[in-house]
Z-matrix of the N, CA and C atoms (Angstrom, degrees):
N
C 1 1.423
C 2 1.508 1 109.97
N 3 1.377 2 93.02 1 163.56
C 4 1.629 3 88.53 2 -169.56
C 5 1.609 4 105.56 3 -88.51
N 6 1.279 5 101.29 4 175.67
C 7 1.564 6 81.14 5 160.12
C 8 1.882 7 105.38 6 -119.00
N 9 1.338 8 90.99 7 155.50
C 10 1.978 9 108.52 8 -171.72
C 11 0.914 10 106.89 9 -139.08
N 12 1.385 11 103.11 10 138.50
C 13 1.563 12 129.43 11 -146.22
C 14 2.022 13 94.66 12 -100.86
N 15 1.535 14 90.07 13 128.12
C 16 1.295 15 97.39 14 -165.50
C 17 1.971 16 98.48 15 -85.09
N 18 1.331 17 104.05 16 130.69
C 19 1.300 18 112.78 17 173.06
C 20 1.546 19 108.99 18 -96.38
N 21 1.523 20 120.10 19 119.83
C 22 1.340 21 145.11 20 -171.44
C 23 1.431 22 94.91 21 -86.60
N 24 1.625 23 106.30 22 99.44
C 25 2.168 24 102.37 23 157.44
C 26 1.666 25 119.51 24 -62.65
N 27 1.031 26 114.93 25 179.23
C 28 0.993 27 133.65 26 179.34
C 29 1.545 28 131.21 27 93.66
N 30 1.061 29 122.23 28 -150.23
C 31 1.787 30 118.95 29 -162.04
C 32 1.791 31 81.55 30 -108.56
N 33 1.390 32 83.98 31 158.72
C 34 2.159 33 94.90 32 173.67
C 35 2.198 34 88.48 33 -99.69
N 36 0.823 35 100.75 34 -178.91
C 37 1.641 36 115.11 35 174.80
C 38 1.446 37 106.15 36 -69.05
N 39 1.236 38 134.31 37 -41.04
C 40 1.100 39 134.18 38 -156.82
C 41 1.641 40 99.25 39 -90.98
N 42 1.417 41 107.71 40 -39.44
C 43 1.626 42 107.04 41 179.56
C 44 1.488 43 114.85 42 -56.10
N 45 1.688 44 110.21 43 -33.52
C 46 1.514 45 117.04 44 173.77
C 47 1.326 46 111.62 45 -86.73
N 48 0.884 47 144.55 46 -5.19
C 49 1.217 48 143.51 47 167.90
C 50 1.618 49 109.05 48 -71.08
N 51 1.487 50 99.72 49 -49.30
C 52 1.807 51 96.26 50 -178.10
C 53 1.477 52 112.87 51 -68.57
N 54 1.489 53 120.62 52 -32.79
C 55 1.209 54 109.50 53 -153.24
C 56 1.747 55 103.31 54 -83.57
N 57 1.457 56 96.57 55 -16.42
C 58 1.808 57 99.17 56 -177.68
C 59 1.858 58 93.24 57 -86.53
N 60 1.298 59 132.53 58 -21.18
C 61 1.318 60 114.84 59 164.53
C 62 1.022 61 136.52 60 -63.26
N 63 1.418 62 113.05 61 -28.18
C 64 1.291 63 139.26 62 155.55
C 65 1.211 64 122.54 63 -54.15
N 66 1.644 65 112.28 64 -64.84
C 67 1.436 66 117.53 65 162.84
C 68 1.416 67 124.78 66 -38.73
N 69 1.430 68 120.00 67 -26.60
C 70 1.170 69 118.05 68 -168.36
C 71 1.734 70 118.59 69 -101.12
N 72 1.481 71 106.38 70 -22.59
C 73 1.661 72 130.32 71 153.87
C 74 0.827 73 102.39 72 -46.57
N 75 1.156 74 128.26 73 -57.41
C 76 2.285 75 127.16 74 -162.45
C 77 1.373 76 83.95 75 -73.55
N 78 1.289 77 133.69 76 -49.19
C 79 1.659 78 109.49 77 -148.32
C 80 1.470 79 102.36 78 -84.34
N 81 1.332 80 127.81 79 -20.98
C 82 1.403 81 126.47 80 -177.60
C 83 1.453 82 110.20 81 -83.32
N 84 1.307 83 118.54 82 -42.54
C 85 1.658 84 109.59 83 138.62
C 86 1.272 85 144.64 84 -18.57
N 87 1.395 86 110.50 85 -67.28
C 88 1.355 87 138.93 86 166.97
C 89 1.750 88 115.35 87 -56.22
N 90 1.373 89 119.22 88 -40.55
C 91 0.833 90 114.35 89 177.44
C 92 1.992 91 121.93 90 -80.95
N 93 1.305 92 95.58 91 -35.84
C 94 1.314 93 114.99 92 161.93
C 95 1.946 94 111.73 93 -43.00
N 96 1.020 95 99.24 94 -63.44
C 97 1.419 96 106.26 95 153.28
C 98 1.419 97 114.46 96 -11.38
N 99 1.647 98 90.92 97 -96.41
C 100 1.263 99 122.83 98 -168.04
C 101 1.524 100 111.75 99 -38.38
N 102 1.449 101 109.52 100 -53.77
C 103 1.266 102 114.58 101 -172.78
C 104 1.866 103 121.80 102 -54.49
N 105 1.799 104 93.80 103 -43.51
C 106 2.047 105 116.36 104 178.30
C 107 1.632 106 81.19 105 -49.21
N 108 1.460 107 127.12 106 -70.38
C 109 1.727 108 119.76 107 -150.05
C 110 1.695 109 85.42 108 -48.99
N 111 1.574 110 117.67 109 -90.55
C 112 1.281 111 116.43 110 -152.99
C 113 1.788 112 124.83 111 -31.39
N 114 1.077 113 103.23 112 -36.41
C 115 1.797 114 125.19 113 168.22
C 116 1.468 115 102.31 114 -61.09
N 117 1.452 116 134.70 115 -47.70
C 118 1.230 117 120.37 116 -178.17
C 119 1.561 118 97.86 117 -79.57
N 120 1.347 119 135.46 118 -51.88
C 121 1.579 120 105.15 119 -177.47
C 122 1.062 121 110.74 120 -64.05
N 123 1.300 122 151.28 121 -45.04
C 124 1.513 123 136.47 122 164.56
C 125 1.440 124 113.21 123 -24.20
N 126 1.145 125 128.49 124 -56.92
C 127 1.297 126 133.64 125 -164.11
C 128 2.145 127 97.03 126 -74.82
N 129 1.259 128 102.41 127 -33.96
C 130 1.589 129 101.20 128 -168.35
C 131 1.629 130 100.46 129 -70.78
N 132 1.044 131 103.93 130 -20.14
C 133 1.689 132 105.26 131 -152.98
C 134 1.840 133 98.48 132 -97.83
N 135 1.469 134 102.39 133 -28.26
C 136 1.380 135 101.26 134 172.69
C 137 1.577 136 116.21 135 -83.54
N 138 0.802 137 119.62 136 -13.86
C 139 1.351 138 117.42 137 -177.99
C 140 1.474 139 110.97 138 -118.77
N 141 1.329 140 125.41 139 -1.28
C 142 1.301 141 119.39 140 142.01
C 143 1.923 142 112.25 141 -74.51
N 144 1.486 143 142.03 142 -19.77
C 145 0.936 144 124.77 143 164.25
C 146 1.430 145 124.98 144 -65.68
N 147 1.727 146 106.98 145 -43.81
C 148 1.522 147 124.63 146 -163.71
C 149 1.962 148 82.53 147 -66.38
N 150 1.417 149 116.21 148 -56.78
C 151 1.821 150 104.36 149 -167.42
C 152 1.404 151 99.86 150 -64.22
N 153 1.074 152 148.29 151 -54.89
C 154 1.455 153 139.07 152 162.40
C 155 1.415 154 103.77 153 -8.86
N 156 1.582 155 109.45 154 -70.06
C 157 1.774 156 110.28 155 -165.44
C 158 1.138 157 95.34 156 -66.20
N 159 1.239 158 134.42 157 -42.93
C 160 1.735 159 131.51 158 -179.02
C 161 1.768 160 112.58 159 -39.01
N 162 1.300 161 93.02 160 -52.76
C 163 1.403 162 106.26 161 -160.30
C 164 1.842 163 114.77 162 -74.90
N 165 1.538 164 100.41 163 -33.40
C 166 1.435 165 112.68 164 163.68
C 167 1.508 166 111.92 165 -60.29
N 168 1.276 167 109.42 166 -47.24
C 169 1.804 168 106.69 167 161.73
C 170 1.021 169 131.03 168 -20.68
N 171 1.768 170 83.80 169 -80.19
C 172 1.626 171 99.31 170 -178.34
C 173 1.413 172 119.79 171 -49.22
N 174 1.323 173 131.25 172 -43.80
C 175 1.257 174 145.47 173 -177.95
C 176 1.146 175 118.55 174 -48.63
N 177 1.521 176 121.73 175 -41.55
C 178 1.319 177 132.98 176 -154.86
C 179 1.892 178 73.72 177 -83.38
N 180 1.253 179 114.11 178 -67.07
C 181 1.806 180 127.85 179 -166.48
C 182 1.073 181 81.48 180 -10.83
N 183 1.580 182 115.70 181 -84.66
C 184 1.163 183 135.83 182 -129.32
C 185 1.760 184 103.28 183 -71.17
N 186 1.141 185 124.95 184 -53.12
C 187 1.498 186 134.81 185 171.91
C 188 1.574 187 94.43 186 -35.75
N 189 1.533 188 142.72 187 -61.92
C 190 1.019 189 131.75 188 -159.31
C 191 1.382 190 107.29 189 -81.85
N 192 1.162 191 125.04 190 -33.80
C 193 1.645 192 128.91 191 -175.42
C 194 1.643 193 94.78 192 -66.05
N 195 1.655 194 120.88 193 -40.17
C 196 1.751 195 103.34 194 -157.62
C 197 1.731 196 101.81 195 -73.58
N 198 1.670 197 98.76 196 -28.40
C 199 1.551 198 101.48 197 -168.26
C 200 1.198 199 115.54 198 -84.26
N 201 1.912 200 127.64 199 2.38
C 202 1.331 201 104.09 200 -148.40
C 203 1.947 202 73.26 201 -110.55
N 204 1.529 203 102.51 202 -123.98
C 205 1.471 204 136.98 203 -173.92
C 206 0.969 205 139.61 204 148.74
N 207 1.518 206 131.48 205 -158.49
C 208 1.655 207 115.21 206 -159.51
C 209 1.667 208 103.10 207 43.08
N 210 1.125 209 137.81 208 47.39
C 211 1.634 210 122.70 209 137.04
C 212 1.220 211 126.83 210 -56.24
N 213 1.773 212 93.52 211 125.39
C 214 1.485 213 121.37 212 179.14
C 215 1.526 214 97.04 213 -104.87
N 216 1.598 215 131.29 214 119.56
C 217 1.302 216 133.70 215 145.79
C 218 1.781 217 105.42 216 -72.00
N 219 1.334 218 103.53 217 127.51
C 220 1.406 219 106.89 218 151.16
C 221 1.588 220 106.34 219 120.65
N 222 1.317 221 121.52 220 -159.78
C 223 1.843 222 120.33 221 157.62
C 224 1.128 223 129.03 222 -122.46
N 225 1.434 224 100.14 223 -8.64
C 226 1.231 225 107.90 224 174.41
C 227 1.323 226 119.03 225 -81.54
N 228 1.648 227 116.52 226 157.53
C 229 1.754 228 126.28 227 170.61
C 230 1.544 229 91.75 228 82.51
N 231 1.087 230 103.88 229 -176.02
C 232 1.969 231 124.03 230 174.11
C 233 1.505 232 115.80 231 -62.89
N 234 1.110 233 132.37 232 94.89
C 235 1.643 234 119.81 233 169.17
C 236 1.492 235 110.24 234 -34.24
N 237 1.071 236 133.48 235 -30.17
C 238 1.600 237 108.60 236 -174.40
C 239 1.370 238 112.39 237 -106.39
N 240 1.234 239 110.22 238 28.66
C 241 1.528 240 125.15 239 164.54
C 242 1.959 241 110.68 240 -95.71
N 243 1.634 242 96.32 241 123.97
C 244 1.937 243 82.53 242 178.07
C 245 1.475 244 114.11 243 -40.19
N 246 1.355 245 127.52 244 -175.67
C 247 1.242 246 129.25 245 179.74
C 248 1.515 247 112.06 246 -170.48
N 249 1.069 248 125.88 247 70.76
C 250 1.958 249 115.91 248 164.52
C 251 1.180 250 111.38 249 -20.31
N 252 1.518 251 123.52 250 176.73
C 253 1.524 252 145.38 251 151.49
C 254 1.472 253 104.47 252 165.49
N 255 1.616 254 101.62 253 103.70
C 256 1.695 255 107.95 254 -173.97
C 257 1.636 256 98.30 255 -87.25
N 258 1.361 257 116.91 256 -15.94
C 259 1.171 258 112.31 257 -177.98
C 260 1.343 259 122.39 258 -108.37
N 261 1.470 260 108.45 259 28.15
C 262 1.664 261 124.12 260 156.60
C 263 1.696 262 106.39 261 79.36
N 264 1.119 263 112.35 262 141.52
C 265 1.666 264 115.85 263 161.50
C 266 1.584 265 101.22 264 -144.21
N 267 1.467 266 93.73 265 179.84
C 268 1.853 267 101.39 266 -157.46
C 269 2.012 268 93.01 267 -102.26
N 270 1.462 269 92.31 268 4.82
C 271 1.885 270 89.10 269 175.20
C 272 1.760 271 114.31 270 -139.14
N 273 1.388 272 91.27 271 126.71
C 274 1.594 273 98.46 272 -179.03
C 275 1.857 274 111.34 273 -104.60
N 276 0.918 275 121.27 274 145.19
C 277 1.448 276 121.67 275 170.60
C 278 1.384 277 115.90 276 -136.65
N 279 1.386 278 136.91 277 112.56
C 280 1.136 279 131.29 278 -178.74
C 281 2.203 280 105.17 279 -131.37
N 282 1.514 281 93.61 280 158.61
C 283 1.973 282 95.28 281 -171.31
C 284 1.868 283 81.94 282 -88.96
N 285 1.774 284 88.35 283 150.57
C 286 1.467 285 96.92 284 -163.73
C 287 2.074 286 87.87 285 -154.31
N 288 1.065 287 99.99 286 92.72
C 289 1.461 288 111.40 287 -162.75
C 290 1.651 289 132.64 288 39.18
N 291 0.866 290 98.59 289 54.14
C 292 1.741 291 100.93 290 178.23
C 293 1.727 292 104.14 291 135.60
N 294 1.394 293 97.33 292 -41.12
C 295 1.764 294 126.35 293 -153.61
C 296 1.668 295 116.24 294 -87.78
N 297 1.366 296 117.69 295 156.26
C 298 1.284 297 103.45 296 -165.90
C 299 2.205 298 78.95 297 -116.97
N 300 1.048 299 103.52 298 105.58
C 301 1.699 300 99.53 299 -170.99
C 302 1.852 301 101.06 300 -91.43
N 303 0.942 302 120.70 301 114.77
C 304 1.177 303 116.02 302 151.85
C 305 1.758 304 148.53 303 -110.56
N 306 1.397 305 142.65 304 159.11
C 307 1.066 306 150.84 305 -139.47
C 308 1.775 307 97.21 306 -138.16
N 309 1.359 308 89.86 307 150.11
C 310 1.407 309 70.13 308 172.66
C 311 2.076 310 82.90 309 163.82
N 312 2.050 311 97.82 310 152.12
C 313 1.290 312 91.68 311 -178.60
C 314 1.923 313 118.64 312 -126.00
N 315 1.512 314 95.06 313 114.13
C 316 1.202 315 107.35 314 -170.05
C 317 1.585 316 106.54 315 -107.67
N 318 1.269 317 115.24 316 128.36
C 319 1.167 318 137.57 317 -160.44
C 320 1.827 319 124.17 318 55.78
N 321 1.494 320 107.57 319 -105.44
C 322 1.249 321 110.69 320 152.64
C 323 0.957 322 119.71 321 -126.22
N 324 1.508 323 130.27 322 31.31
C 325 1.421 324 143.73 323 161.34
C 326 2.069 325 118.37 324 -102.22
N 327 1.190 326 104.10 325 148.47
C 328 1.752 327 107.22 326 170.98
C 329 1.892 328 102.53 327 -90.28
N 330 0.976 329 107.41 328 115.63
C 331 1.464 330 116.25 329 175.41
C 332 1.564 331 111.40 330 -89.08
N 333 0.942 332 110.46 331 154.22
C 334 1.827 333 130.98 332 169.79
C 335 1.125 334 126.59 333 -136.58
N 336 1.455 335 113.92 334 112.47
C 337 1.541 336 117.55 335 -173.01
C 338 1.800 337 98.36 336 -106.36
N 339 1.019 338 103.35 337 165.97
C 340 2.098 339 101.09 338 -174.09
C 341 1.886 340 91.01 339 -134.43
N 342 1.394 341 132.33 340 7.77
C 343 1.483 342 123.48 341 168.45
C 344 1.127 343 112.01 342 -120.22
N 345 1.288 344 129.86 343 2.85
C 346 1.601 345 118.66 344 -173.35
C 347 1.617 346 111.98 345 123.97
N 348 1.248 347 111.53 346 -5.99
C 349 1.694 348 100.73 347 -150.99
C 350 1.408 349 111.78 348 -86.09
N 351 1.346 350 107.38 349 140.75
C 352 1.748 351 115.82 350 -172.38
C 353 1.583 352 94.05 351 -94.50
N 354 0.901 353 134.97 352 -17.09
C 355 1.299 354 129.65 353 178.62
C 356 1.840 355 134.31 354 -73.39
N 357 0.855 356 128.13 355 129.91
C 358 1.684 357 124.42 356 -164.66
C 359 1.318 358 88.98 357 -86.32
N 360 0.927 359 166.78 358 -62.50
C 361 1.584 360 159.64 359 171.89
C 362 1.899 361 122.79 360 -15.22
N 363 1.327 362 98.90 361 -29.25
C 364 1.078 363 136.93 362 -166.73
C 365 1.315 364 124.05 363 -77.03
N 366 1.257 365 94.19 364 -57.01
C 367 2.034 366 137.10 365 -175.62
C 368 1.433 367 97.80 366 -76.76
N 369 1.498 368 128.60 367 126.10
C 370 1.481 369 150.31 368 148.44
C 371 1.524 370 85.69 369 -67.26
N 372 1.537 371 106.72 370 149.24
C 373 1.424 372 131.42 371 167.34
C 374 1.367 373 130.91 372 -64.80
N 375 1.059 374 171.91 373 106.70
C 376 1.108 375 153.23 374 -151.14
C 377 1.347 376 114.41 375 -103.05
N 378 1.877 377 116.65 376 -33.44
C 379 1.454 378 111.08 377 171.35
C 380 1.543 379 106.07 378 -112.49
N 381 1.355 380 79.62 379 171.27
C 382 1.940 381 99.00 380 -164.92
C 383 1.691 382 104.05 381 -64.77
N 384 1.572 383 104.22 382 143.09
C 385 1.475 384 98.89 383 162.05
C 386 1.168 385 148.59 384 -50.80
N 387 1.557 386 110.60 385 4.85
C 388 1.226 387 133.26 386 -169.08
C 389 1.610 388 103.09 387 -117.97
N 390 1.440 389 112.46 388 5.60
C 391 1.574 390 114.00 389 163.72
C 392 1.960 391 104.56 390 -115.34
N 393 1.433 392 93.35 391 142.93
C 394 1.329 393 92.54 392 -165.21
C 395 1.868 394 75.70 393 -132.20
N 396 1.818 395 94.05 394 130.87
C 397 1.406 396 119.60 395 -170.57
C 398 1.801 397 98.65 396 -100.99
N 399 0.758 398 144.14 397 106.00
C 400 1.714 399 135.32 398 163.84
C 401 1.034 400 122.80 399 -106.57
N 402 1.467 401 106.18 400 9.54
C 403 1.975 402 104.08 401 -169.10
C 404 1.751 403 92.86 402 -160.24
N 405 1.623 404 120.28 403 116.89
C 406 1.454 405 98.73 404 -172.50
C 407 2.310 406 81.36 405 -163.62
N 408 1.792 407 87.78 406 93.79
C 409 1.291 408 92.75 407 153.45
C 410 1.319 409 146.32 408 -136.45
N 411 1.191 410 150.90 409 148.40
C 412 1.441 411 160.50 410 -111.37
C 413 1.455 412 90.79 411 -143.85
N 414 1.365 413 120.22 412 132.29
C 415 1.527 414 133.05 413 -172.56
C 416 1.848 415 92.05 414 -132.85
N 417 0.763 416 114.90 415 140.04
C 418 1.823 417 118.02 416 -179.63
C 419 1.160 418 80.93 417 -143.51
N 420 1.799 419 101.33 418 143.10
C 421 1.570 420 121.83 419 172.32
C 422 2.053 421 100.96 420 -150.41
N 423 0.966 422 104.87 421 125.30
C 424 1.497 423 100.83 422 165.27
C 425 1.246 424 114.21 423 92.52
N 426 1.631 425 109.00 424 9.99
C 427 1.541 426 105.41 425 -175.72
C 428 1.531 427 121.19 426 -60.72
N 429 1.430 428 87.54 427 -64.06
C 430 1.513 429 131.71 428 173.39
C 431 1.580 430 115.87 429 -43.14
N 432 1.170 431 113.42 430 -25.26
C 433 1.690 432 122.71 431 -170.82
C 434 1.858 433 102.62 432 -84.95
N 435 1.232 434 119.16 433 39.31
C 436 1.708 435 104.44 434 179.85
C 437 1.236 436 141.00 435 6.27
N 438 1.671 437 111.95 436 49.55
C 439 1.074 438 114.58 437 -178.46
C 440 1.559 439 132.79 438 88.90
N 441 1.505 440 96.48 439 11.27
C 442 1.568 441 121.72 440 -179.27
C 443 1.793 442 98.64 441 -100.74
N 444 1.021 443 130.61 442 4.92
C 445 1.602 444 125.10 443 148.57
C 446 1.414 445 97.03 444 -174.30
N 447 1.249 446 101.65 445 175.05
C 448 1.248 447 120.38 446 173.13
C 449 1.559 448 129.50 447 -62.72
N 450 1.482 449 128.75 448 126.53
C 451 1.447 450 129.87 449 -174.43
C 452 1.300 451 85.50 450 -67.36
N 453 1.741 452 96.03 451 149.90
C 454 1.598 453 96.96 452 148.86
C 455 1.752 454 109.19 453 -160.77
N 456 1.232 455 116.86 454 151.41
C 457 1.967 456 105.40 455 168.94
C 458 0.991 457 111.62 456 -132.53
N 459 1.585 458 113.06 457 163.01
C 460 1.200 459 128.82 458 -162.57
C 461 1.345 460 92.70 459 -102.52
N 462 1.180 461 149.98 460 174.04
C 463 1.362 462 156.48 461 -176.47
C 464 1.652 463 105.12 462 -154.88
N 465 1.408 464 129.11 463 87.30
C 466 1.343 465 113.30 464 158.25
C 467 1.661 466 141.39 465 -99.54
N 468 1.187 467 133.64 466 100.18
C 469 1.236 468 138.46 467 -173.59
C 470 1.479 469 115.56 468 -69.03
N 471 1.049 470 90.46 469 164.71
C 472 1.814 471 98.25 470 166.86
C 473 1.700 472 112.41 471 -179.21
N 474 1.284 473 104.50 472 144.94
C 475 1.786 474 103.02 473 -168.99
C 476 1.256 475 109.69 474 -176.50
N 477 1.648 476 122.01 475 -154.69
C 478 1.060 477 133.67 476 171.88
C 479 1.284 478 111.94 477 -147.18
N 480 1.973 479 140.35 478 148.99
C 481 1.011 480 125.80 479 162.51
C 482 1.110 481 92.41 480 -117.69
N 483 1.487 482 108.97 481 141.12
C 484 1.704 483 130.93 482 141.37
C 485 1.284 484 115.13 483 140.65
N 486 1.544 485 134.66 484 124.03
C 487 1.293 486 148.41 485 -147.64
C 488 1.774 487 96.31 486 -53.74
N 489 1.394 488 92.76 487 -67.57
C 490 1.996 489 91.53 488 -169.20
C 491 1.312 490 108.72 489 -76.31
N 492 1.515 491 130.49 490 171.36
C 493 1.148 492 146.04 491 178.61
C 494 1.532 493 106.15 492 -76.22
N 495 1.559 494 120.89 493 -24.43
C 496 1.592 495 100.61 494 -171.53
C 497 1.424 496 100.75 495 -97.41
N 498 1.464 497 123.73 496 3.01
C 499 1.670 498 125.38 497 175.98
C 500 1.518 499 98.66 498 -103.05
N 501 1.020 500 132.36 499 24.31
C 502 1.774 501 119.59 500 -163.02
C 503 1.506 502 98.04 501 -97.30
N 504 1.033 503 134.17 502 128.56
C 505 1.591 504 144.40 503 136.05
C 506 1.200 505 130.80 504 -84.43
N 507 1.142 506 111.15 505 129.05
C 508 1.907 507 109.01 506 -164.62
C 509 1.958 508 91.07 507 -88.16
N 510 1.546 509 120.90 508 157.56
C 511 1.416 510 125.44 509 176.47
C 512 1.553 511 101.22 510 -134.36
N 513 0.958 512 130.95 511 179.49
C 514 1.320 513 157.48 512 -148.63
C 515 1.545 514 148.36 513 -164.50
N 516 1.016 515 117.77 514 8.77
C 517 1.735 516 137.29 515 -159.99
C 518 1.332 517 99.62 516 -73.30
N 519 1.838 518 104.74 517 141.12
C 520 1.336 519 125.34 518 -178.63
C 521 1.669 520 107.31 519 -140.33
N 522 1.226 521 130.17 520 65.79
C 523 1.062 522 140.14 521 173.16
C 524 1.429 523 128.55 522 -64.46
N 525 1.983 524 102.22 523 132.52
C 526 1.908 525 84.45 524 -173.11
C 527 1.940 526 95.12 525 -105.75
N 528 1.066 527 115.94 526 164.97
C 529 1.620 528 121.81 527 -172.99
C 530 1.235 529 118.05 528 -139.24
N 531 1.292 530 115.28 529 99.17
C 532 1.310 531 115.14 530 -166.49
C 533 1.610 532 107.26 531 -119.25
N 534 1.532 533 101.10 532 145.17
C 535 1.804 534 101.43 533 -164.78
C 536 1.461 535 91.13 534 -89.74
N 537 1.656 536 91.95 535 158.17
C 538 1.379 537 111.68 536 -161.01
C 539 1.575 538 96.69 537 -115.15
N 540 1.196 539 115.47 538 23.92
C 541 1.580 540 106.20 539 -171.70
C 542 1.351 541 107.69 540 -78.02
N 543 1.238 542 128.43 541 175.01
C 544 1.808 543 116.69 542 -163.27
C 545 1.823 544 93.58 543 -86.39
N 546 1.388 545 113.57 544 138.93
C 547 1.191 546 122.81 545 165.27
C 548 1.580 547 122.84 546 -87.93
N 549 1.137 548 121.27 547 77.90
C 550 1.456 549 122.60 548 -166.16
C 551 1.882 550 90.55 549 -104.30
């Protein structure tokens, strides 16, 4: 018999070596992936709560500004005296059943006082710590005119929600507010 040369199957070292380098490229890829999606719903899900709390804010603002009157822009003089300011201030005060309610922006939060108070010390917060306010002005038009047109304000915001820098969304709101008291 002759002799025949036995052929050995399988992978050499070097063939397994590539294919697990390979193997291991896709998965660090893949996971890279994986990780951007989960980071963007994190980020979607947080800043749909923080604008939620934003937006409940705003709402309440606005509910008390359309129903109340006598808006005072500014801190100066008597809050329950009308008050113009075409050129915006960072504090609104308007009477809101009995109450002298005011608005107003201290630090990077919108504050709410319910007695009158010009002071930020004073004022409970209204949005979450996870909304950051940097731009917050109050336009009054028509206060001052006794009933010769309609009050109304502009409200413009500007900020960011979300604690870390890689969840942050910048916002933008320019709201108009017009009182709803009966115009007879």
């Amino acid at each position: 018999m002759a002799n025949k040369l036995k052929i050995n199957e399988g992978f050499t070292l070097v063939e397994l070596l590539i294919a697990v380098s390979l193997f291991i490229i896709v998965a660090t890829i893949s996971m890279g992936a994986i990780i951007s999606v989960f980071d963007a719903n994190k980020k979607s899900q947080s800043s749909k709560t923080v604008v939620d709390n934003l937006n409940l804010s705003i709402e309440n603002m606005v509910r008390v500004v359309r129903f109340g009157g006598n808006y005072h822009c500014g801190t100066s003089g008597n809050l329950n005296t009308p008050r113009n300011c075409s050129n915006g201030d960072t504090f609104l005060a308007t009477s809101f059943n009995g109450d002298v309610i005011s608005y107003g922006l201290c630090g990077a939060e919108i504050r709410r006082g319910t007695g009158g108070e010009k002071n930020c010390n004073q004022m409970p917060a209204i949005t979450s710590p996870d909304t950051f306010i940097e731009y917050l002005k109050f336009y009054v038009f028509g206060a001052e005119d006794s009933g010769i047109n309609q009050p109304y304000i502009i409200a413009v915001i500007k900020g960011r929600v979300g604690a870390k820098p890689t969840t942050q969304t910048a916002f933008s709101i320019e709201t108009l507010i017009s009182q709803r008291a009966l115009d007879l």
